[in-house]
Structures are given as structure tokens and as C-alpha cells.
TILUM-758631 format. One record per residue (C-alpha): residue in one letter; y negated, z negated, x. Coordinates in steps of 0.02 Angstrom, whole numbers, plus 32768, in hexadecimal, padded with zeros to 4 digits. Example, Ala and Ser with C-alpha at 12.3 -4.5 7.8 and 13.67 -1.06 7.14 Angstrom:
# TILUM-758631
A80E17E7A8267
S80357E9B82AC
# end
This chain:
# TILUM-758631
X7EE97FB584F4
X7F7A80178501
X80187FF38582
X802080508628
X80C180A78605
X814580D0869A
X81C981248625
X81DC81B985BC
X821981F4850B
X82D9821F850E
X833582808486
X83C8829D8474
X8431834D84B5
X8483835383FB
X8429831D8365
X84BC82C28310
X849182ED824D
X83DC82A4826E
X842581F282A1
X845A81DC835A
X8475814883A9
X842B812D8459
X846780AE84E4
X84488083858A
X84987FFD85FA
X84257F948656
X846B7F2D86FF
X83E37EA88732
X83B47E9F87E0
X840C7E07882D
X83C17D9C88AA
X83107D5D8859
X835C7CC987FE
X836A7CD88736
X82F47D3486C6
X82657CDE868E
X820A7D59860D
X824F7E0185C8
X81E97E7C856E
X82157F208507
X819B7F9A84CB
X81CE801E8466
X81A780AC83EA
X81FA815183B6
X81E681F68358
X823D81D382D1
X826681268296
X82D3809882FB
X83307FE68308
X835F7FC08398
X83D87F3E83F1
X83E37EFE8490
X84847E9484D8
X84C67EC9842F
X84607E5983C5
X83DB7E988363
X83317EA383C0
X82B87E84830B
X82D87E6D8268
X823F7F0B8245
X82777FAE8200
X823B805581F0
X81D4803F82A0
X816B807A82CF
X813D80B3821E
X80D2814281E4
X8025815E8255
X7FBE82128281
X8039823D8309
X7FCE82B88349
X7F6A82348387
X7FC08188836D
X8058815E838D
X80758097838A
X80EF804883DA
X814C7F8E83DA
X81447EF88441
X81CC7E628448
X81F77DD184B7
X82967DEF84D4
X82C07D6E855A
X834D7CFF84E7
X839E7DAC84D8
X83CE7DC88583
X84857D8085AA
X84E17D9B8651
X84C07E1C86D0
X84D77EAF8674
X84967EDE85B0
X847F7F728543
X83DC7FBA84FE
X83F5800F8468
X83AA808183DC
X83D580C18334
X8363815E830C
X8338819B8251
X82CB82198220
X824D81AD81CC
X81A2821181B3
X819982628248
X822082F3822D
X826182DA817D
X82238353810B
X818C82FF8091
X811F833D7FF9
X813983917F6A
X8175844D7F3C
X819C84877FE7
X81BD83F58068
X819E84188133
X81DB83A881A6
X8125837081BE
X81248354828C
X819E837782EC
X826083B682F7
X829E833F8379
X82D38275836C
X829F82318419
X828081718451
X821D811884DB
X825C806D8503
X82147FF8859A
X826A7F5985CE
X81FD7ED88638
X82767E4F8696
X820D7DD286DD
X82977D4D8755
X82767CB687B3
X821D7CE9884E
X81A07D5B8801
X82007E0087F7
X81FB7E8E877E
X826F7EF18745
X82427F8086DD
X82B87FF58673
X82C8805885E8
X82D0811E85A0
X8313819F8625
X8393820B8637
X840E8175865F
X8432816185B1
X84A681A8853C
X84A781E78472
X852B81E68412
X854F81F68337
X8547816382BD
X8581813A8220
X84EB818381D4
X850E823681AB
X845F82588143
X83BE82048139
X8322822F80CF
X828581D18096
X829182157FDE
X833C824A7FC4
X839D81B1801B
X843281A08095
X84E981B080C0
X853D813E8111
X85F7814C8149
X864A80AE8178
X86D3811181C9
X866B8144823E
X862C80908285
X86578046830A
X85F07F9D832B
X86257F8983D3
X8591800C8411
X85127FA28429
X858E7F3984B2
X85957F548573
X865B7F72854F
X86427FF684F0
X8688809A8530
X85F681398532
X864581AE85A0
X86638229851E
X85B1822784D4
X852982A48500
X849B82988571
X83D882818552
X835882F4857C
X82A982C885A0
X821C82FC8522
X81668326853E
X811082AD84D4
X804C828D850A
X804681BE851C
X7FA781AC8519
X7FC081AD845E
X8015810D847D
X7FCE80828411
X7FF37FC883EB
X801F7F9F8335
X7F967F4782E1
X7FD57F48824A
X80787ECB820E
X811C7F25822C
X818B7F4A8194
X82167EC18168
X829D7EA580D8
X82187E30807A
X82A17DDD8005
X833A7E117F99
X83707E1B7EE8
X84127E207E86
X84377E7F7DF1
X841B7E4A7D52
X847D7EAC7CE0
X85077F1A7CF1
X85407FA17C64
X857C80427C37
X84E680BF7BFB
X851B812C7B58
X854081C27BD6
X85D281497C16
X856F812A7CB7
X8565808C7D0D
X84BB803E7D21
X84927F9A7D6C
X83D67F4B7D5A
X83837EE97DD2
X82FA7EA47D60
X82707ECE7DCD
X82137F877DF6
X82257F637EBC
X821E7FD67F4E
X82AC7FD77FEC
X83677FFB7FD1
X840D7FA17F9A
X84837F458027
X85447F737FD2
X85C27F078004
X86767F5F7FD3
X87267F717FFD
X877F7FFD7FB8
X87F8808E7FE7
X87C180E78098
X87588196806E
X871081447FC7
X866C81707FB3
X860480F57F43
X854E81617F10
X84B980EB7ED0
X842981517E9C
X838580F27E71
X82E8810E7DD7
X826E80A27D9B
X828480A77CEC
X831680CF7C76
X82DE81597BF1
X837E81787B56
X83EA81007BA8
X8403814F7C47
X83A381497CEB
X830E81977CCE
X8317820F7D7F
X827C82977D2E
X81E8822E7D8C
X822E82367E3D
X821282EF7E41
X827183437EE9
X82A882937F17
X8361827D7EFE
X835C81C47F1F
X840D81AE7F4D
X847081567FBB
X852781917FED
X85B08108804D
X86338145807C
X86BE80A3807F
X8736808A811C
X87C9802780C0
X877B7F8480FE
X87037F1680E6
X86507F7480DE
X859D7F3F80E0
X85287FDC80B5
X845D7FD480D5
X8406807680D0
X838580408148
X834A80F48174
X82FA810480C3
X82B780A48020
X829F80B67F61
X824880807EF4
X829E80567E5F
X82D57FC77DD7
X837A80247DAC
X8406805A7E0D
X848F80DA7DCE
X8537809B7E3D
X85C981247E39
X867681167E7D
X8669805F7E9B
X871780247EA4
X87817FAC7E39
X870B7F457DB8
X866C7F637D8C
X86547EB67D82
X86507EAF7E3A
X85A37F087E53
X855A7E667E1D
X85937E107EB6
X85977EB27F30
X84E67EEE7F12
X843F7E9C7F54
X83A47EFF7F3E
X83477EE47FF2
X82937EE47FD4
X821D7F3B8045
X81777F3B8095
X80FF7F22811A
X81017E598138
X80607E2280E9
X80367D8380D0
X800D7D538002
X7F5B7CFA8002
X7F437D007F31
X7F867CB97EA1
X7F537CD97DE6
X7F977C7B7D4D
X7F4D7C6B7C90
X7F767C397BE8
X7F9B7CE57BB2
X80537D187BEA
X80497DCE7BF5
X7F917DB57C58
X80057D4E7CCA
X80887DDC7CCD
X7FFD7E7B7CEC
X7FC37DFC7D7F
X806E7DFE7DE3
X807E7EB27DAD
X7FF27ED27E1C
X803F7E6F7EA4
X80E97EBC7E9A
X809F7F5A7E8D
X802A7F4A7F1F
X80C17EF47F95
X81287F837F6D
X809680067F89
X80607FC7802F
X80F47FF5809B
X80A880328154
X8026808580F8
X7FD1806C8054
X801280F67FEC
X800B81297F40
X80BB812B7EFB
X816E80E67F53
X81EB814D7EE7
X81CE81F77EC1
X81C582907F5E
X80F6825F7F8D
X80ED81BD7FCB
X805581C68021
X7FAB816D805E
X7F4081B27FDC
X7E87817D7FFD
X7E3F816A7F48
X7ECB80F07F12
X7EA0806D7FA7
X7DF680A07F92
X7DF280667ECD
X7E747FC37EF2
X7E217F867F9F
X7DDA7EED7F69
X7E707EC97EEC
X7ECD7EDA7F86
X7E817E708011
X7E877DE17F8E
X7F377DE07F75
X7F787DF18024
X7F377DD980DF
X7F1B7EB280DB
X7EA47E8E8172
X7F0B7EDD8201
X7F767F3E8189
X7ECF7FB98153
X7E917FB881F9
X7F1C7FFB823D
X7F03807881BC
X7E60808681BE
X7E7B80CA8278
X7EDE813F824D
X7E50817D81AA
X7DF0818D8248
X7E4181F382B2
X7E6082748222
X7DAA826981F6
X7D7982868287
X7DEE833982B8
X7DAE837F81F8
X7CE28371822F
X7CC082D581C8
X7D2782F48149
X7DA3827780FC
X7E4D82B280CD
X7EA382928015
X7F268236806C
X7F4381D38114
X7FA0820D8183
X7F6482B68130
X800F8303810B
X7FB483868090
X7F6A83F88149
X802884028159
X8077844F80A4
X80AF84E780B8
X806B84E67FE8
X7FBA84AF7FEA
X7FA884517F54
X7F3984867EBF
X7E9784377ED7
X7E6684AD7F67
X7E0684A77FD2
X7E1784038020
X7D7783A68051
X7D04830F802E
X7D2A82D37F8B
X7CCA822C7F32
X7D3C81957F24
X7DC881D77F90
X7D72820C8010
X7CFB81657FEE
X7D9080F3804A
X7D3E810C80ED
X7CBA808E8094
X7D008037801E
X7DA78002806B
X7D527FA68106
X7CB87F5B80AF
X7D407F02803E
X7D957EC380E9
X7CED7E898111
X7CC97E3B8081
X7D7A7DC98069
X7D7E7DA38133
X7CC87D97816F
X7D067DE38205
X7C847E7A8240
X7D107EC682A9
X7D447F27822E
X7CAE7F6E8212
X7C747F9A82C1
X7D267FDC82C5
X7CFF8066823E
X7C3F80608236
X7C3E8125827A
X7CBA8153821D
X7C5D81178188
X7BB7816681C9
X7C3F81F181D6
X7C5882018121
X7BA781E680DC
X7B5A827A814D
X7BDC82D98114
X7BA982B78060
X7AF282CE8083
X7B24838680B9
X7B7283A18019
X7ADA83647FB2
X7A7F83E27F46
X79D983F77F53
X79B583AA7ECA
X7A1683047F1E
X7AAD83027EBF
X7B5383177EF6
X7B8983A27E7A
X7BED841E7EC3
X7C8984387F1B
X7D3D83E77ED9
X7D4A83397E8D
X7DD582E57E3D
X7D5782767DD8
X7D9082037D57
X7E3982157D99
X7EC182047D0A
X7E4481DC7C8B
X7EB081B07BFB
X7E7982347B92
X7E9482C57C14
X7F2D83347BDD
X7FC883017C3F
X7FC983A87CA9
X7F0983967CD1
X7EDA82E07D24
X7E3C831B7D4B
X7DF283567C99
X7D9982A47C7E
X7D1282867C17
X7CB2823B7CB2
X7C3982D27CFC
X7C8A82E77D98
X7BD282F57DF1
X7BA482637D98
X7C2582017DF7
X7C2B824F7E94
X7B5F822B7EA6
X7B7181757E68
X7BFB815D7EF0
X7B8681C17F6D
X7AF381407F4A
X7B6E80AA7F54
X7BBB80CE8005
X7B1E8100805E
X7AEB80618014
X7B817FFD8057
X7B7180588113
X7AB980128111
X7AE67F6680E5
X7B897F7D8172
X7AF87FB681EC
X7AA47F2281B4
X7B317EB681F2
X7B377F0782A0
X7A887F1282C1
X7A7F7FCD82BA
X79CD7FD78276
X79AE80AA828E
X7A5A80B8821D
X7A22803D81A9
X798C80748193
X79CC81468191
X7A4981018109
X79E68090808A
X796F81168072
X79FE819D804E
X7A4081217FD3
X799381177F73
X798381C87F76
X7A3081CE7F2F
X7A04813E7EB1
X795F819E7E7D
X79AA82597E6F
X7A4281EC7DFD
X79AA81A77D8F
X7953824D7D77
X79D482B17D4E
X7A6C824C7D09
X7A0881B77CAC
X799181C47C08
X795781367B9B
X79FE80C37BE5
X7A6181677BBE
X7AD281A47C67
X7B0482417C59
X7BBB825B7C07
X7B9881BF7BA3
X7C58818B7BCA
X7C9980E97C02
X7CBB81017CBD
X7BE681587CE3
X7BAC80A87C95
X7C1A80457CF9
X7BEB80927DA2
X7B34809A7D74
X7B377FDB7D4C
X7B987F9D7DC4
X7B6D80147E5F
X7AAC7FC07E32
X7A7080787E1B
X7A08804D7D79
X796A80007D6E
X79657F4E7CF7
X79277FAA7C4C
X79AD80367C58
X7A317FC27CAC
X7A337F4D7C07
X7A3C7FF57B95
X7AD2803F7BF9
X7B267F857BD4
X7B0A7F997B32
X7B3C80527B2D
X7BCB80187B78
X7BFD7F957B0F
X7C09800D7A90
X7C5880867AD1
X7CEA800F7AF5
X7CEB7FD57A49
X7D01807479FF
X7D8F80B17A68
X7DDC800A7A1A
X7DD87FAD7AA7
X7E5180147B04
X7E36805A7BAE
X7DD080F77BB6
X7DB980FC7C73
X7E2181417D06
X7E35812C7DCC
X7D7281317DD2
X7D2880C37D3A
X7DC680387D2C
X7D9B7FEC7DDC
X7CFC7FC37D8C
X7CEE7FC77CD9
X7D247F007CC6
X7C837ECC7D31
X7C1E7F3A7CD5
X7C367EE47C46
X7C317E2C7C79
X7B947E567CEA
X7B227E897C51
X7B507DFE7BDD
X7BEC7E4A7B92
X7C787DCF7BB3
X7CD27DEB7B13
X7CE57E917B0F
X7D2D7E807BCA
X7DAE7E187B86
X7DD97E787AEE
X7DEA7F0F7B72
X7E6D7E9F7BD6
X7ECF7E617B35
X7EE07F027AE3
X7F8E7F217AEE
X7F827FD47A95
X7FA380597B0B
X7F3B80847B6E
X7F1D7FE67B90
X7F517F6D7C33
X7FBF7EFC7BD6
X801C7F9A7B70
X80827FAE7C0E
X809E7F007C19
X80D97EF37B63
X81557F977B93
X81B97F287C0D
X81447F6D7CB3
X81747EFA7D3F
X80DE7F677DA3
X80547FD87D7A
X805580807D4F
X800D81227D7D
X7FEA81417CD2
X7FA580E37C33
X8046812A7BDA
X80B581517C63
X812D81107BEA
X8104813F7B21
X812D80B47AB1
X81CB81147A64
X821780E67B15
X81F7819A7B59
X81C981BB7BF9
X811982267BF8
X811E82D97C07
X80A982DF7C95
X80F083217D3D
X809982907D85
X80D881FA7D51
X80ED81687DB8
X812080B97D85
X80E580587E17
X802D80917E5A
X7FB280097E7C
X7F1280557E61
X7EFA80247D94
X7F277F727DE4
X7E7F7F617E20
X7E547EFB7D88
X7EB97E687DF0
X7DFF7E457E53
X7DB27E1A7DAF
X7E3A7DC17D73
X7E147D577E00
X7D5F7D587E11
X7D2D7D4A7D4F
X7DBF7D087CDD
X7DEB7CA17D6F
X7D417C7B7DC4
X7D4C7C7E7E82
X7CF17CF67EDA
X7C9A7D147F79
X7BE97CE87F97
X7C047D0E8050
X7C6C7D7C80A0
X7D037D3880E1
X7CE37C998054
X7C777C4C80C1
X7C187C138017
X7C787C197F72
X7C427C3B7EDA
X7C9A7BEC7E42
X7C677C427D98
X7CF87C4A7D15
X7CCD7CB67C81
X7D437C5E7C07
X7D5F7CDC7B5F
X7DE37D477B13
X7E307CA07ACB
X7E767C657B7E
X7E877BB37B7F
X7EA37BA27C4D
X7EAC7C067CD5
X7EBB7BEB7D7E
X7E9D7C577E30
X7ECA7C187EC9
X7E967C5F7F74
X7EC97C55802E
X7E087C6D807E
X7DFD7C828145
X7DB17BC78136
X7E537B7D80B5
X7E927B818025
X7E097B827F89
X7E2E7B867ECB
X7DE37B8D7E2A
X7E427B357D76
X7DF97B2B7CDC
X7E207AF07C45
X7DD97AEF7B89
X7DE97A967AF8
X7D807AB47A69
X7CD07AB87ABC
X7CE67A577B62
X7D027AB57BDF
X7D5F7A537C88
X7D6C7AB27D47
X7DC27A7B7DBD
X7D837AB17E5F
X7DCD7AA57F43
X7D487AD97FAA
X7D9A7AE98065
X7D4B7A9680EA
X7CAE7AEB8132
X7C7E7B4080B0
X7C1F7B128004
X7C2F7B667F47
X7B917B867EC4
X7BE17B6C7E1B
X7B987BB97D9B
X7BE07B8E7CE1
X7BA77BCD7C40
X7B157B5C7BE9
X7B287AF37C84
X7AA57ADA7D1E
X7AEA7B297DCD
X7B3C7A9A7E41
X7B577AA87EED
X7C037A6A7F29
X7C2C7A2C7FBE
X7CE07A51802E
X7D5B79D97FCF
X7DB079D47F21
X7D2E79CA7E90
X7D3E79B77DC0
X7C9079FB7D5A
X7C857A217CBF
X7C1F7A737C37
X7C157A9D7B71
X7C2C7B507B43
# end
């Protein structure tokens, strides 16, 4: 329930190059003993930090973050009570830009929302006797410059050290000769509470090499593809500016810039002859590399006066994956890194290059991979809100990205015109029956269940009438590997074939999620469109175990979205065991078909050729990047070719999470420890050993504890270790072996494979 507000938005009367400082002194009322509680609320247009009594009132950045302004705005809440010191303090407020007014997308950028910075800001003193105090943004306070004289998302900020004075945030501090504040009509009812974690510096990094490129360049390496910004600690000449500009990748030598499109990625600090501490806190990166110019004295020095400040929303790890095979190991915390770097506010698709945004099919296709590895819960809810609220303004329809910044290019993009679209448009399903599934808590899904009624009806309406879903845009097989780089969509995946097998699987999904909730009238409405969906699939994509397309990615959907019946289900395993065989065992799939093509596999008896699919380290393959040096995952199979050249594509990212999704299997199969329940309320332990793995090892934080799953093998003998938490239970099922039920507690079984 949102706060019952008694103050407005202020801006300020200049606009101070898009970074003003705001201040207000505050004189508590005298006479009610000391203060016993103090509260701020806060939010802005625009981004914030904010300081009260001049210390620092969070340690969260970027608040409060990226939501669908137009109808949520969320805003902050701290106890602020140690803060308070003496009778009089000082609320203050550093603005940015953030998302709200700094231009985003690609070819021609808008400022997406609005033109004007503004904050709101409520202080609660609770003293002795009972008395409140309450104040916060009027026209009391005053806006004056910083030292920040630019601030973008993509293209980085200045900073001019000259220009700070630290001394702003203090009661002594003279403001007479700042500007005024004027109030702004802002509509508070938008006024949320976060529900998501905020965004925090996560941890740091130091550089790792530092040399001269063959352009005579200085480069410095901080060993790991991370997303956030450097902290610069120099002392040079006064008017020095030192430039850092940031890529992912080094193509030739030199900082390989071509993947970040419009995003110029570059911070500016200007140096005040002392001293100086730089953190661009008003934008991030995402890079490995960092190109430093006009550093002063000694290059040596930019080992000890860089850090590389990593960023994200503050999610809790719950997952851990090891195994005998190193670069399996590696591709496992490629996915992590990739994932922690991806989820910053919102789940987007890319941190580096000038896009950056929530785009539905890559959370749709890495949901479960991602609800493993962190606590997600209240991070995609939060989101998941906002999926709503656009849904619900576009008649049912789900946007290609949340917050849908697309409605707002001045350049549509090409794949016009926007509507419902399989997979994407499928994360008003998919995304909170995975929540359900790793938390076992329905409030998730009685949180969303109309919006994914929502989404289903909508499909329904675009059914044929022969029930398929075969008309209107789809991206499909999404960056199928053997699309041409300039066409992602020209897979070899029928695009109706894979729109009607997702169609079938999230009707399905809603009915089970009415299930949960006791809606019976949905459930029932719903199961029956998914067999109608199932049946049209069967009679007009399937023939003698045949699906339509006869690629990789329509037998993995079939099989695992249970749309075949037992005769043709064991001839599309087979069909699809070949098929993988004779592309080599290298990865024929895209955004659709990868999520899935690992389970298809194992589930019809073909563990082998599962594992030969993970350990191919050919490109395209999931290990190639891994054997290139990726520290994340990429966009593309061969975002990087193996001559060390950067892929011609326009759209080539080297940190996207979506191709991670393998990470769940990893877990579930070569690992073993899976859900029988949701929320692990019954595990199930079934390791698939193969591929020549002699351990592995997945380790879970449930909602009941921590569980985990070890193996080991030598020669035929086959030993798992297994920690059941307490209140729950585990079926293990080994191969050749009888299924045991386990009991909460720490167990060693064993078998001969």
C-alpha cells in the first residue's frame, strides 16, 4: 500500500547541465524531548543519492531505477534516526538523468519521459513525547551546480573536480547564491513501494594488466566482462582531464568500440590539482577493457588508481555448480556473471551497447536458469508489475520490452507492427510459473494470473481457423546460428511451428496456475484451449514422428512442451538425435530451441548426445566462447570468429544471458537436483553422469535450506552424495538402480552404471 504523501515534486529553476544539487535545511522542533524514530521516503524523476546531516543516507544507486513512469513511479524508504545530529541538519539530493530524461535506443534517441529533473523527499521525526515532525520537498529548498557537468546512461559522464565543493551537504554551508525550486505536477498516486532489491556497488576489481596497444594507446584489463564503472583515484596538474572509455572485447589490439553502437562509453574527470576520487555514479558500462587517456605521470600508476566497481541490483546467490570439466566450470560462472551484470533494476538484454533494455523473450527463455541462481523472487515481481501495467494499456498485448521504450522511438524499429509475439510475448507465463515453481509461493501467481489470462486470450484471437498461430510477426528461432548476420530471424524453425507450440504450452501453464488458485471456470476455459492447440499442432505440424521443419529447435519444443503423443514422441527423439549428430554436435538452435534442446535429449533416452552437445567446443557451440577467453555469454554463437574478429553483425553483444539458459540443466541433469515440488518442498535427485565427467556437484539454497547433490565415478561405481533440508524429502533415482526415498539429513547411495 502506498504512503499518504504530504509533499510535492520540486525541480529545480535552472537545470545545471542535467546534474543539480538540491538542499534544504531542516530545524527540529524543540520541546518534545529527543527524537526517537526518523523516516525518509523518497523518489525522483530522474535518478538520486541523497544525504542527510551530510552523511550519506544509503549505500543504493541509480534510485529509484527504471519502472513504467506513466504509471509507477517507486520510491525509497530508510530509517534514518542515527542520522539526525543536533538541532538543525541538511536533506540533500544529487539528481542525474538516469532513464527518465536521458535520451535511450538506437538510431534516433528521445529523451523517453520527460524534460525536467524533479525530487520528492519526506522526512518523519518521531521525539520523546509522541510528536511528529514532518518535512521534506517545497519551495524552501534551494538548487545549485555540481561537479558533474554531463551524465548519460550509454555514453558516460564528466566530472570536474574543480567544481566540488564537499561542504554542501553541511548546515554551514552557504546557499544564498543558488536558485530556487519550483513545484512540479506529478500525479502521486503513481507512487509505489520498491519490491524489488535496490541497486548497490556489489564488489570491486583491480586491473590486471596494463600495456600499450600497437596504435600507442594505453589499455588496462580488468580480467573480467563486468558491468558498473571505474572509481579513479589521481593527482595531477589542475584542468587535466583523464578520459576512460570502456568495450568488452579487444578486436587488432585495440579496444574493440564497433559493438556498442551510438554508445560512446566514456567517462571524462576533469582533475583539481589535488587529491581526487572520481565515481561516475550517474551511469554504467559494461565492459572488460578500459582505454585511460591523459592519465598523468606513470602508467604504472593505473594499477593502483583504478578499481572497477561492480554493479547490480543486490540479489542474493542461492546456486553453485562445479564439475570435472574446467571449461563446463567456466561456461557455468559465465552464466552467473552474465546474469549479475544483466539484472540491473530491470532484466535487460545487453549492459554495453545504446539498448539496454527489458526485453521479454530473453527472461522469458532464461527464467528458470535465473530463479536458480539468485533469490529473483521480488526482483521479477517487481517487474512483472510493471509487464502488467503495459499489458494492460496495449489491450492484452505484451510489449517486446519492459518498460516498453519501443511506443516511444521516434524510429520504429523494423519488425513492425508491434504485437503479440510467441516466446517474447510468452514472459507473462513463463517468467512467473518459474517463480512459482523455485519458491512454492502462489503469490506470485495470483499476482499475475490476469495478466496471464491476459496473454492467452490474446493469442486465442490470433488463432487461425484452422487453430494455429500462423500469422502476424514472429521473431522465431531467434539468432538461429545459421541465420545470416543481418537477418536473426531467417531460422530454420517454422516460425508458426513455434509460435503454436508456445501457444499450447502457456494456456497449458495458466490452467495448471488456475489450478493452484482454485479458479476452476479458467482452468477449465484454458486446458481445453491447450488441447485444441496440442491437437491442431498434431494435425498439421506432425507425420509419422516427423514435425514440420524437421530442425532441431520444432523437436525440442514438441518433446518437451508434452505436445506429442508416446509413438511420435520417441520418433521426434530419435529424429532429433540425429539431427544433432549431423550438425556435428554443434548448436543448431537459437533463443527459441536452446532453452530446451538439452532436456529434449536426456528426456527420450539420449544422454550422450546431450553431453557431446555441451562438450563441443567448435563454434557454435557453448564452450567455443569459453575456449575464446568469454568471461560471460554472448549474444551470438560467433560474436567473436576464431581469427579474433569481432562478427560483422550490427548486433553483437558479448554479455546477454539468454543462451545461458543451459545453466538449469546443468543443474538439474549433469548435476542432479531438481524440484519435485515447487518451492523444493520434495527433491528429486537424478544425476545423469556421461560426457566423461568424473564429478559434479550442484548446490542449492531452497526456501526450506540448503540441499545438494555430489557425485562421483570411478570405473563403474557410481557414489552421490546427497543434504536433504529439514522438512522436506528427495526421490533419488540412479541409473540401473531402484528409486530411494531420502529423508531431511545428509545421505551417501550409490549405484553401478
Amino acid at each position: 500500500m502506498s504512503h499518504a504523501w504530504t509533499v510535492r515534486f520540486v525541480a529545480p529553476d535552472a537545470d545545471f547541465e542535467g546534474a543539480p544539487l538540491l538542499r534544504r535545511r531542516i530545524r527540529l522542533d524543540q520541546g518534545h524531548g529527543a527524537p526517537t524514530s526518523a523516516v525518509l521516503r523518497w523518489t525522483a524523476l530522474g535518478v538520486g543519492e541523497v544525504w542527510l546531516g551530510g552523511r550519506p543516507v544509503t549505500a543504493d544507486v541509480l534510485t529509484p531505477g527504471w519502472s513504467s513512469y506513466e504509471w509507477r513511479l517507486r520510491y525509497a524508504e530508510h530509517d534514518v534516526t542515527s542520522l539526525l545530529d543536533g538541532e538543525e541538519t541538511v536533506l540533500a539530493v544529487a539528481l542525474g538523468n538516469g532513464w527518465y530524461r536521458a535520451p535511450l535506443g538506437w538510431g534516433t534517441r528521445t529523451a523517453p519521459y520527460g524534460e525536467e529533473l524533479a525530487v520528492l523527499a519526506e522526512l518523519t521525526v518521531t521525539f520523546a513525547d509522541g510528536h511528529q515532525q514532518v518535512v521534506g520537498s517545497d519551495r524552501d529548498w534551494r538548487a545549485g551546480p555540481s561537479a558533474v557537468t554531463a551524465n548519460h546512461l550509454y555514453d558516460g559522464q564528466s566530472i570536474d573536480a574543480r567544481r566540488h565543493d564537499p561542504r554542501w551537504t553541511e548546515v554551514s554551508y552557504d546557499d544564498s547564491s543558488w536558485a530556487g525550486v519550483h513545484e512540479v505536477d506529478v500525479d502521486r498516486a503513481v507512487l509505489q513501494p520498491y519490491v524489488a532489491p535496490p541497486v548497490r556497488r556489489i564488489s570491486e576489481r583491480v586491473p590486471e594488466r596494463v600495456w600499450t596497444s600497437p596504435a600507442g594507446r594505453t589499455l588496462v584489463d580488468f580480467g573480467q566482462n563486468l558491468v558498473g564503472w571505474v572509481r579513479v583515484s589521481v593527482a595531477g596538474e589542475a584542468g587535466r582531464t583523464v578520459t576512460l572509455r570502456h568495450a568488452e572485447v579487444l578486436e587488432h589490439g585495440e579496444l574493440g568500440t564497433r559493438p556498442l553502437r551510438g554508445a560512446l562509453a566514456t567517462d571524462r574527470f576533469t582533475l583539481s590539482g589535488g587529491e581526487d576520487v572520481f565515481e561516475p555514479t550517474f551511469t554504467f558500462h559494461g565492459f572488460r577493457y578500459v582505454e585511460v587517456d591523459g592519465w598523468p605521470g606513470d602508467p604504472d600508476g593505473l594499477v593502483e588508481g583504478l578499481t572497477a566497481v561492480v554493479v547490480s541490483s543486490d540479489l542474493r546467490r542461492t546456486a553453485h555448480f562445479a564439475c570435472s570439466d574446467e571449461l563446463v566450470s567456466q561456461l557455468h560462472e559465465n552464466v552467473v556473471w552474465g546474469m549479475r551484470g544483466n539484472f540491473l533494476d530491470v532484466p535487460t538484454d545487453c549492459p554495453q551497447r545504446d539498448e539496454r533494455l527489458g526485453w521479454t523473450g530473453d527472461i522469458a527463455a532464461f527464467a528458470p536458469t535465473a530463479v536458480r541462481l539468485f533469490d529473483v523472487q521480488d526482483f521479477l515481481r517487481d517487474w512483472l508489475r510493471d509487464l502488467a501495467l503495459e499489458q494492460s494499456h496495449h489491450d492484452g498485448m505484451v510489449p517486446y520490452v519492459v518498460p516498453d521504450l519501443i511506443k516511444r522511438m521516434p524510429n520504429p524499429p523494423d519488425f513492425q507492427p508491434v504485437d503479440t509475439t510467441a516466446v517474447w510475448s510468452d514472459a507473462a507465463v513463463w517468467v512467473p510459473w518459474a517463480v512459482w515453481q523455485a519458491h512454492g509461493d502462489p503469490v506470485v501467481l495470483a499476482e499475475t494470473f490476469d495478466s496471464m489470462t491476459a496473454h492467452v486470450r490474446r493469442v486465442r484471437s490470433k488463432l487461425s481457423p484452422n487453430g494455429l498461430w500462423d500469422t502476424g510477426f514472429q521473431f522465431g528461432d531467434w539468432l538461429d546460428p545459421d541465420a545470416p548476420p543481418e537477418d536473426a530471424a531467417r531460422a530454420k524453425a517454422d516460425p508458426s511451428v513455434v509460435a503454436t507450440a508456445c501457444a499450447a504450452r502457456s494456456a497449458r501453464l495458466v490452467a495448471e496456475a488456475a489450478a493452484v488458485l482454485g479458479r476452476t471456470e479458467e482452468q477449465a476455459e484454458l486446458a481445453t484451449l491447450a488441447e485444441e492447440l496440442r491437437a491442431s499442432f498434431n494435425r498439421e505440424y506432425v507425420h509419422d514422428g516427423r514435425v514440420h521443419s524437421d530442425c532441431t529447435t520444432v523437436y525440442s519444443l514438441a518433446i518437451v512442451f508434452d505436445l506429442l503423443d508416446a509413438v511420435d514422441r520417441e520418433a521426434a527423439g530419435t529424429r532429433l538425435a540425429e539431427l544433432v549428430a549431423e550438425s556435428g554436435f554443434r548448436i543448431s538452435t537459437g533463443f527459441a530451441g536452446t532453452p530446451f534442446i538439452a532436456d529434449a535429449l536426456t528426456s527420450t533416452g539420449h544422454v550422450e548426445e546431450a553431453y557431446r552437445l555441451l562438450l563441443q567446443r567448435e563454434c557454435p557451440s557453448w564452450l567455443y566462447p569459453v575456449t575464446m577467453g568469454a568471461t560471460t555469454i554472448w549474444e551470438r554463437w560467433d560474436s567473436m570468429m576464431p581469427d579474433g574478429t569481432i562478427n560483422v553483425g550490427e548486433m553483437t553483444s558479448f554479455n546477454h544471458y539468454a543462451l545461458g539458459a543451459v545453466a538449469d540443466w546443468l543443474h538439474r541433469v549433469v548435476g542432479g537436483l531438481a524440484a519435485l515440488e515447487p518451492g523444493y518442498a520434495r527433491l528429486l535427485v537424478a544425476p545423469r553422469p556421461g560426457g566423461g565427467l568424473s564429478w559434479a556437484e550442484s548446490a542449492l539454497d531452497t526456501p526450506h535450506g540448503r540441499a545438494r547433490v555430489r557425485w562421483d565415478r570411478e570405473g563403474d561405481r557410481l557414489t552421490v552424495q546427497v543434504t536433504v533440508p529439514e522438512g522436506t524429502s528427495a526421490l533419488v533415482q540412479l541409473p540401473g538402480a531402484p528409486d530411494q526415498e531420502l529423508a531431511a539429513g545428509t545421505h551417501t547411495v550409490t549405484a553401478t552404471v
